[in-house]
MOPAC internal coordinates of N, CA, C and O (Angstrom, degrees):
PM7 1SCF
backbone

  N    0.0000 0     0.00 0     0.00 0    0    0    0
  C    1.4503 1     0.00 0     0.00 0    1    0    0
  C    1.5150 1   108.11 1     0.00 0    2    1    0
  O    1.2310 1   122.56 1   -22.54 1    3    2    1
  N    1.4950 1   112.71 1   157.46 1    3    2    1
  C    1.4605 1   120.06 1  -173.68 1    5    3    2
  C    1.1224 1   114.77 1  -124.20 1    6    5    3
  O    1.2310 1   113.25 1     6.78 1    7    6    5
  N    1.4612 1   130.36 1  -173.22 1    7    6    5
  C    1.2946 1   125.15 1  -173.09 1    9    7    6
  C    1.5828 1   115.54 1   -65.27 1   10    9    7
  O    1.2310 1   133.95 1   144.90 1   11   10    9
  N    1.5922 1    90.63 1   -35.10 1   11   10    9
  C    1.5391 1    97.41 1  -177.88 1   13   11   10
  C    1.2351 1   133.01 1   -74.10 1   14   13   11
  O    1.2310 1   126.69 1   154.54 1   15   14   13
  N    1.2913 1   104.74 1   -25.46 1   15   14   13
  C    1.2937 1   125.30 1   176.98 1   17   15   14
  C    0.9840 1   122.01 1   -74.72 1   18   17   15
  O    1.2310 1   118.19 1   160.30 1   19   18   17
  N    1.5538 1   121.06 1   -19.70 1   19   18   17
  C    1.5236 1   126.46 1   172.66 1   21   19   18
  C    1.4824 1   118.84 1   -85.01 1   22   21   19
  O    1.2310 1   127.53 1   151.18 1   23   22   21
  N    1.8009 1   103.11 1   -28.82 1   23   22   21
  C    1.6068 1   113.41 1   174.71 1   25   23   22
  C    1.7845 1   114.08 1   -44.32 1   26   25   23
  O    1.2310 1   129.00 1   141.25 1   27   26   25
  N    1.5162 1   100.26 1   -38.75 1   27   26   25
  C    1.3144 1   134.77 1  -142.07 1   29   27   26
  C    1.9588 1    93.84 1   -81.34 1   30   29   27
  O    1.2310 1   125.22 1   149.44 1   31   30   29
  N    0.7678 1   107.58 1   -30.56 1   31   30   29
  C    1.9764 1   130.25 1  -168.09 1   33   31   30
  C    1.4865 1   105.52 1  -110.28 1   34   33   31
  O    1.2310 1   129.04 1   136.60 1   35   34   33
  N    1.3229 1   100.19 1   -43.40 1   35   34   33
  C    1.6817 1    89.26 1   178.29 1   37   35   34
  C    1.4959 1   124.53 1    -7.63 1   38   37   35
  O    1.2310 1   120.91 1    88.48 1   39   38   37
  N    1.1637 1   115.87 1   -91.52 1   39   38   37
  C    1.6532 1   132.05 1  -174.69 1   41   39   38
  C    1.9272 1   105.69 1   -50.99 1   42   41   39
  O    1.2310 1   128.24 1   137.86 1   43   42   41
  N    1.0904 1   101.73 1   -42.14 1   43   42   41
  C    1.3172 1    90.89 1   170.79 1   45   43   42
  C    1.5570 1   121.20 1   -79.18 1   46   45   43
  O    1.2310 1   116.43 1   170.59 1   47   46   45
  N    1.1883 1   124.39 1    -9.41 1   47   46   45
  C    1.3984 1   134.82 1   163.21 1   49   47   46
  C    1.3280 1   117.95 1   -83.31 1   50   49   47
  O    1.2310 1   126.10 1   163.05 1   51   50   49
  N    1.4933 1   105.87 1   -16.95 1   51   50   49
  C    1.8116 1    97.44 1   177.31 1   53   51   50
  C    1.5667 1   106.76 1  -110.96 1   54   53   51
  O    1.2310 1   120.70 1   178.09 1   55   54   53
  N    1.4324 1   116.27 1    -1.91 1   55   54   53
  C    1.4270 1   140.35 1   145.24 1   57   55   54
  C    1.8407 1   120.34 1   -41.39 1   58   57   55
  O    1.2310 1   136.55 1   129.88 1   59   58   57
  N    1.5419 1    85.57 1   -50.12 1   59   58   57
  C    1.5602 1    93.45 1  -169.34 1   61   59   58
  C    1.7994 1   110.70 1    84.69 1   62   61   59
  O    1.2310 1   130.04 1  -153.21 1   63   62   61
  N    1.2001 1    98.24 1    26.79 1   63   62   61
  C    1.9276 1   105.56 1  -175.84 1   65   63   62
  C    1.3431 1    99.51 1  -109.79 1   66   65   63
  O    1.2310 1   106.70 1   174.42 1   67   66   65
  N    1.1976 1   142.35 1    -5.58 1   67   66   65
  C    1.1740 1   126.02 1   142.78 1   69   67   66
  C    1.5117 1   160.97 1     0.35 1   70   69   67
  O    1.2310 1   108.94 1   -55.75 1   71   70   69
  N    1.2419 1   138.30 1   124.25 1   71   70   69
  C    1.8195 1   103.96 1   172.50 1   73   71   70
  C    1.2499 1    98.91 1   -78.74 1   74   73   71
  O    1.2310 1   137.81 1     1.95 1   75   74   73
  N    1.4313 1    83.09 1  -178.05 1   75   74   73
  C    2.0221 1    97.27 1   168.92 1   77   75   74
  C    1.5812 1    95.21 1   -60.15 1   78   77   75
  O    1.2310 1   127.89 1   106.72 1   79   78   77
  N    0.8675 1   102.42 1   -73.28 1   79   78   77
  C    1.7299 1   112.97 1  -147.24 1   81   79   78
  C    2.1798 1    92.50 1   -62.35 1   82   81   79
  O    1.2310 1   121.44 1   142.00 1   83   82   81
  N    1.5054 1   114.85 1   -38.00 1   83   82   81
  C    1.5113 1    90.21 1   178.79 1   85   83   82
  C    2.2720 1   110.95 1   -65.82 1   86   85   83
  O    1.2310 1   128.16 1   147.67 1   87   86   85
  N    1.6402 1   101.90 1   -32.33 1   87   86   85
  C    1.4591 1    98.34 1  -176.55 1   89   87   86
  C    1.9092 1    98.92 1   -66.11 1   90   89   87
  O    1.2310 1   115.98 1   168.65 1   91   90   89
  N    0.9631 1   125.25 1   -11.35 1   91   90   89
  C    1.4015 1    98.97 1   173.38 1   93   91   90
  C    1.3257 1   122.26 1  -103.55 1   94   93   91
  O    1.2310 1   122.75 1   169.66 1   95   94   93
  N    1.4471 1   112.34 1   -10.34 1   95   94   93
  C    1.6920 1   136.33 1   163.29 1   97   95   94
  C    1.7364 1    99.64 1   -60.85 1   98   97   95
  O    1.2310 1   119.97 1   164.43 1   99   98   97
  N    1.0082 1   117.67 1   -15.57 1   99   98   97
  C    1.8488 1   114.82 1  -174.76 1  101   99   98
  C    1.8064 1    98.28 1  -126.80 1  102  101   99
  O    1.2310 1   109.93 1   152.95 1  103  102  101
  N    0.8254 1   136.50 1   -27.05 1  103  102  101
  C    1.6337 1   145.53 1   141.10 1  105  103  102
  C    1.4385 1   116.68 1   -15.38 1  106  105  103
  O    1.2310 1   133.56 1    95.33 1  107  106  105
  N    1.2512 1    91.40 1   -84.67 1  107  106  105
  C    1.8470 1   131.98 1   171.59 1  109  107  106
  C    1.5580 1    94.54 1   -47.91 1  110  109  107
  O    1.2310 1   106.38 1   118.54 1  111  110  109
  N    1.6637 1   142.92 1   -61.46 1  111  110  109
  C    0.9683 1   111.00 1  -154.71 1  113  111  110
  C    1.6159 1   102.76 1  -110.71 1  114  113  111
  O    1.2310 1   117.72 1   178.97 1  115  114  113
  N    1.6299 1   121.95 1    -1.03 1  115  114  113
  C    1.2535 1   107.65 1   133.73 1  117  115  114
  C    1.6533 1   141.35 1   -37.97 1  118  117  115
  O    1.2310 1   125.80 1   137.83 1  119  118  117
  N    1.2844 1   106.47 1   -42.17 1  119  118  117
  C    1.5174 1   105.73 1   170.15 1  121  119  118
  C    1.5006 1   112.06 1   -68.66 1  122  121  119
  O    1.2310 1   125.19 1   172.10 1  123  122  121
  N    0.8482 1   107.65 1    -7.90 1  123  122  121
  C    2.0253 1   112.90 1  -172.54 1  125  123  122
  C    1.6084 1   113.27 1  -111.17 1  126  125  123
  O    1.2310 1   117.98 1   173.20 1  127  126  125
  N    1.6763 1   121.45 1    -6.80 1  127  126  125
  C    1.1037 1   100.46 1  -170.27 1  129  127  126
  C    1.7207 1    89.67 1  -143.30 1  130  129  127
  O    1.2310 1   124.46 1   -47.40 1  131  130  129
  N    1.0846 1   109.04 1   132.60 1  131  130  129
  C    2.0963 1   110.48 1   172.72 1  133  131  130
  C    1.5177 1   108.89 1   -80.75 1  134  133  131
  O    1.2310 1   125.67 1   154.08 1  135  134  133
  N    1.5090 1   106.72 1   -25.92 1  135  134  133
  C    1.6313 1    87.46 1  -174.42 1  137  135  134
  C    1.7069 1   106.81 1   -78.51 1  138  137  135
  O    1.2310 1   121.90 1   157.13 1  139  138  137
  N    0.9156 1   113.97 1   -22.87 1  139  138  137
  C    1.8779 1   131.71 1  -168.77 1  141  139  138
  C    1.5996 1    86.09 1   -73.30 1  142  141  139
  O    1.2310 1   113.49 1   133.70 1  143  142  141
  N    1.3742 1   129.91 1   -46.30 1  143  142  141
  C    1.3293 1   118.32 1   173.91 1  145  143  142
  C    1.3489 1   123.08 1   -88.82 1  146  145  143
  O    1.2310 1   115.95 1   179.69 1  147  146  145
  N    1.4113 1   125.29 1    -0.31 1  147  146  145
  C    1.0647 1   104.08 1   151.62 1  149  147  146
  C    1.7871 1   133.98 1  -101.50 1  150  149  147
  O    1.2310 1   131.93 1   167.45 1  151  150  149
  N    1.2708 1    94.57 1   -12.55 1  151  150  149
  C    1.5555 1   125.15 1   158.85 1  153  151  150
  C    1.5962 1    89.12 1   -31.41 1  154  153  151
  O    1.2310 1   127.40 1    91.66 1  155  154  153
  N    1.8183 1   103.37 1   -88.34 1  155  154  153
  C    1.2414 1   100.37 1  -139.98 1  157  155  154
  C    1.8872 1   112.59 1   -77.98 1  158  157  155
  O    1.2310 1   131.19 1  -177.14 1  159  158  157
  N    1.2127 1    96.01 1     2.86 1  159  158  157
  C    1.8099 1   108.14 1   157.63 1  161  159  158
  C    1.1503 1   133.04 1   -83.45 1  162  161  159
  O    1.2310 1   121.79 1   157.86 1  163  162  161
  N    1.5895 1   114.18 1   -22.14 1  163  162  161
  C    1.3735 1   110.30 1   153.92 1  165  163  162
  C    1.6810 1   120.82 1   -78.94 1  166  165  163
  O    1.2310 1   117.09 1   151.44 1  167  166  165
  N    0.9659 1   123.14 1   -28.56 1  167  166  165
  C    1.7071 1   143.43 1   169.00 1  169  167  166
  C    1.4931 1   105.90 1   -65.99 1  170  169  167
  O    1.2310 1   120.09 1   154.26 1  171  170  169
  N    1.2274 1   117.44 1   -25.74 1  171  170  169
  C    1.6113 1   108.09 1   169.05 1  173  171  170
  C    1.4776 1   102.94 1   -85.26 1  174  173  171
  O    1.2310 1   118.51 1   136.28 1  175  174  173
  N    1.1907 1   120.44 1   -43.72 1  175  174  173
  C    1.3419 1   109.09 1  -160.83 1  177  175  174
  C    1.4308 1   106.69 1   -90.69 1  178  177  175
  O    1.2310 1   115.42 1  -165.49 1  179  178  177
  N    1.6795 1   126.29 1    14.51 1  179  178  177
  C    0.9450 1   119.16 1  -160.55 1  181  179  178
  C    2.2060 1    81.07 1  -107.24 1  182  181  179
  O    1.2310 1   128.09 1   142.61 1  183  182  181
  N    1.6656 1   102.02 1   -37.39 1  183  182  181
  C    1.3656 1    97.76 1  -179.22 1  185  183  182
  C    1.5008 1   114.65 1   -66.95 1  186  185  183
  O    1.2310 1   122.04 1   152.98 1  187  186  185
  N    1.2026 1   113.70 1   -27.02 1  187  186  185
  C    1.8174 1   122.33 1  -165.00 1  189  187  186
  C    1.6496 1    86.67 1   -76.23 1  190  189  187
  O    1.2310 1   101.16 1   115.26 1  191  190  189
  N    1.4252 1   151.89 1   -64.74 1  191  190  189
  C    1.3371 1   160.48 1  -146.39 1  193  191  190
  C    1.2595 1    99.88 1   -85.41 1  194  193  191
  O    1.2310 1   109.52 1   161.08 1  195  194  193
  N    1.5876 1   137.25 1   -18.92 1  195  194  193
  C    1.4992 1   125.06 1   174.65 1  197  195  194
  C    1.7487 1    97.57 1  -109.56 1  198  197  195
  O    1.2310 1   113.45 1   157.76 1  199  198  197
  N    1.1069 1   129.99 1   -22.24 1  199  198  197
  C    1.9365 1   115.76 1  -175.06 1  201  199  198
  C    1.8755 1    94.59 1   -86.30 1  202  201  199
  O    1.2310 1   122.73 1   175.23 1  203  202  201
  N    1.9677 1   112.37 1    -4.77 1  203  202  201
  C    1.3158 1    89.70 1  -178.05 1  205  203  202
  C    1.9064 1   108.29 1   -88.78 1  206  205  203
  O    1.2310 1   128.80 1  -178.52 1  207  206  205
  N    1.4837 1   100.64 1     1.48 1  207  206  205
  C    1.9855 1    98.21 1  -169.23 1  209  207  206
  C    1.3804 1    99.23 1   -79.13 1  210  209  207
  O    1.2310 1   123.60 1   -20.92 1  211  210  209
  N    1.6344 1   110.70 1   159.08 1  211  210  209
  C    1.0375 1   105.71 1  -159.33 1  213  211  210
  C    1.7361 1    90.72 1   -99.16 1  214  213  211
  O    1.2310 1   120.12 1   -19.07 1  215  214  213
  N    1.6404 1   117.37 1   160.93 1  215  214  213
  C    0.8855 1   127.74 1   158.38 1  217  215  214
  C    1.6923 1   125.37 1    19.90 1  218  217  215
  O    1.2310 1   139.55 1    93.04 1  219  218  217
  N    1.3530 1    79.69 1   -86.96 1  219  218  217
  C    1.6311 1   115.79 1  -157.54 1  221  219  218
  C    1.5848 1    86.58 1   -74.68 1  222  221  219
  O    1.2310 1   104.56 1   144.30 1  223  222  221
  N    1.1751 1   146.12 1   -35.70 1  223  222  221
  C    1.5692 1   139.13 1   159.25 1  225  223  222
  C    1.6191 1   115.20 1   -36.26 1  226  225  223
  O    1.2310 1   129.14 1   130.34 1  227  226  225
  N    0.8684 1    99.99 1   -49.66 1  227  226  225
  C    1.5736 1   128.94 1  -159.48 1  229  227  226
  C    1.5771 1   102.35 1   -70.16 1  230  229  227
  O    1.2310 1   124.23 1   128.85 1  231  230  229
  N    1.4575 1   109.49 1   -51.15 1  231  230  229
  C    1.6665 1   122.57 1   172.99 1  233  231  230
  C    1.1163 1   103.54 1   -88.85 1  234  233  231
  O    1.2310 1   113.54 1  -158.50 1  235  234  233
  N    1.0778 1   129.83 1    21.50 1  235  234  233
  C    1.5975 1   127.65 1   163.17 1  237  235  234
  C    1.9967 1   117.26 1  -123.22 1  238  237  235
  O    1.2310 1   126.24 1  -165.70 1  239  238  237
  N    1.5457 1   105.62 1    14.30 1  239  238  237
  C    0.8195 1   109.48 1   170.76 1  241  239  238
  C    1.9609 1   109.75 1   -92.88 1  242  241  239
  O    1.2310 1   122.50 1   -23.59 1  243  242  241
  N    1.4094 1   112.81 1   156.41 1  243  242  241
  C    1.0289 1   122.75 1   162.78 1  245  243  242
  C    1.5767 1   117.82 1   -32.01 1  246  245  243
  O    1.2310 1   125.63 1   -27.15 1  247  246  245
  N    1.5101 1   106.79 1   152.85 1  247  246  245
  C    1.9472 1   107.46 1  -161.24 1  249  247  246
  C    2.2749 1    79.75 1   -74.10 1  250  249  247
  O    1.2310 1   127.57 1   130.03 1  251  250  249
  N    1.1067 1   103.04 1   -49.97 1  251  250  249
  C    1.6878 1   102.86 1  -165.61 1  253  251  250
  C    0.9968 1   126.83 1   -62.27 1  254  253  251
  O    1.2310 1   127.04 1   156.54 1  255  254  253
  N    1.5315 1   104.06 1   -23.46 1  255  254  253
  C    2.0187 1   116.25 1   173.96 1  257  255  254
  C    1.5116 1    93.78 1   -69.93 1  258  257  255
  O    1.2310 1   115.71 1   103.92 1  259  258  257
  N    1.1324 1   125.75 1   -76.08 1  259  258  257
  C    1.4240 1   134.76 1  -174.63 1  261  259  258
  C    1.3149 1   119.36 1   -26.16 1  262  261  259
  O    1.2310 1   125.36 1   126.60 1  263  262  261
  N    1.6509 1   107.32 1   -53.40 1  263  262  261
  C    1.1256 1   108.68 1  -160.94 1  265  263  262
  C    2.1091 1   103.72 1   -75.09 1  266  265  263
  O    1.2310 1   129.67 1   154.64 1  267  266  265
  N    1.3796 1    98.96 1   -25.36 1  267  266  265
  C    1.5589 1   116.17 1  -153.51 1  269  267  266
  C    1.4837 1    78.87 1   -83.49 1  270  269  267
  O    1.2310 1   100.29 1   135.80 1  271  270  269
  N    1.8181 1   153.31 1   -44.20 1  271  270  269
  C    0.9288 1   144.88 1   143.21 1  273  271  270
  C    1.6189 1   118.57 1    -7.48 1  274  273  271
  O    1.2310 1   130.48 1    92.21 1  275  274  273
  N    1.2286 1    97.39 1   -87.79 1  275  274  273
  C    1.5085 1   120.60 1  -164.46 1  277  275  274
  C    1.6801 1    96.19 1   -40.44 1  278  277  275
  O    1.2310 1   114.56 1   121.75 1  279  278  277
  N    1.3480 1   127.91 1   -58.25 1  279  278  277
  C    1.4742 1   152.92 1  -171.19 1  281  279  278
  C    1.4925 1    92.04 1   -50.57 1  282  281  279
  O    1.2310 1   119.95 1   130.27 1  283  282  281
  N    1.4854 1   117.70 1   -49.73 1  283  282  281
  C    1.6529 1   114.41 1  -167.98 1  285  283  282
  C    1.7022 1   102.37 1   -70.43 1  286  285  283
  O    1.2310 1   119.10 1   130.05 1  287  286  285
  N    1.5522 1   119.32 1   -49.95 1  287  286  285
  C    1.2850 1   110.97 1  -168.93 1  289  287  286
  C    1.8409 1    98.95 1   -71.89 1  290  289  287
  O    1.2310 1   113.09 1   132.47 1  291  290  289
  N    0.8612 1   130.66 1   -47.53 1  291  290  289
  C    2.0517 1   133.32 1  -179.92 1  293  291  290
  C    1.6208 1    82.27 1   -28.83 1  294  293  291
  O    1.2310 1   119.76 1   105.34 1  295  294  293
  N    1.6965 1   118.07 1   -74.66 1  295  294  293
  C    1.4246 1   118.39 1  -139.88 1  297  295  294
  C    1.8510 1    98.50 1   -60.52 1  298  297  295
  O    1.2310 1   120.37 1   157.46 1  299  298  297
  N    1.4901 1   116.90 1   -22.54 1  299  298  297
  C    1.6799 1   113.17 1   177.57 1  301  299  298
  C    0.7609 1   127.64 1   -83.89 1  302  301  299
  O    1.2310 1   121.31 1   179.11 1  303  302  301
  N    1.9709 1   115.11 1    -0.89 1  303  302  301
  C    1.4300 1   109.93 1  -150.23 1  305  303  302
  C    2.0355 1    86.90 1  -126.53 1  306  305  303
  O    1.2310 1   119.88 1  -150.72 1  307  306  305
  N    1.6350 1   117.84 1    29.28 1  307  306  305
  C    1.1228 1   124.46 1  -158.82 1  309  307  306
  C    1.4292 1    93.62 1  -106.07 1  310  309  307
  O    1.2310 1   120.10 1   180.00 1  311  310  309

């Protein structure tokens, strides 16, 4: 697996939707690469710190943040 290929799985790897064999294809090259681990540690904590705001935060963001949000998780969740 490559850099890209892991970008590509991310969310479904921190999902836990994975196969066996793709979660250990991103496992495997976690142990081999620091930016892939820190990638996907800022991307966790970036999902854990936005599903914790409440609501009414969330609808109080700008129409373009939101929307440019929403657009980023659709394109990971394809």
């Amino acid at each position: 697996m490559n850099c890209d290929e892991l970008v590509e799985l991310v969310t479904a790897y921190l999902d836990g939707a994975l196969s066996p064999e793709d979660e250990r294809r991103v496992t495997d090259h976690l142990a081999e690469c620091d930016g892939c681990t820190t990638y996907v540690a800022q991307f966790r904590t970036t999902v854990d710190s936005l599903g914790r705001l409440p609501a009414e935060q969330v609808a109080d963001l700008p129409e373009q943040a939101r929307e440019s949000l929403l657009a980023a998780f659709r394109r990971k969740h394809v």
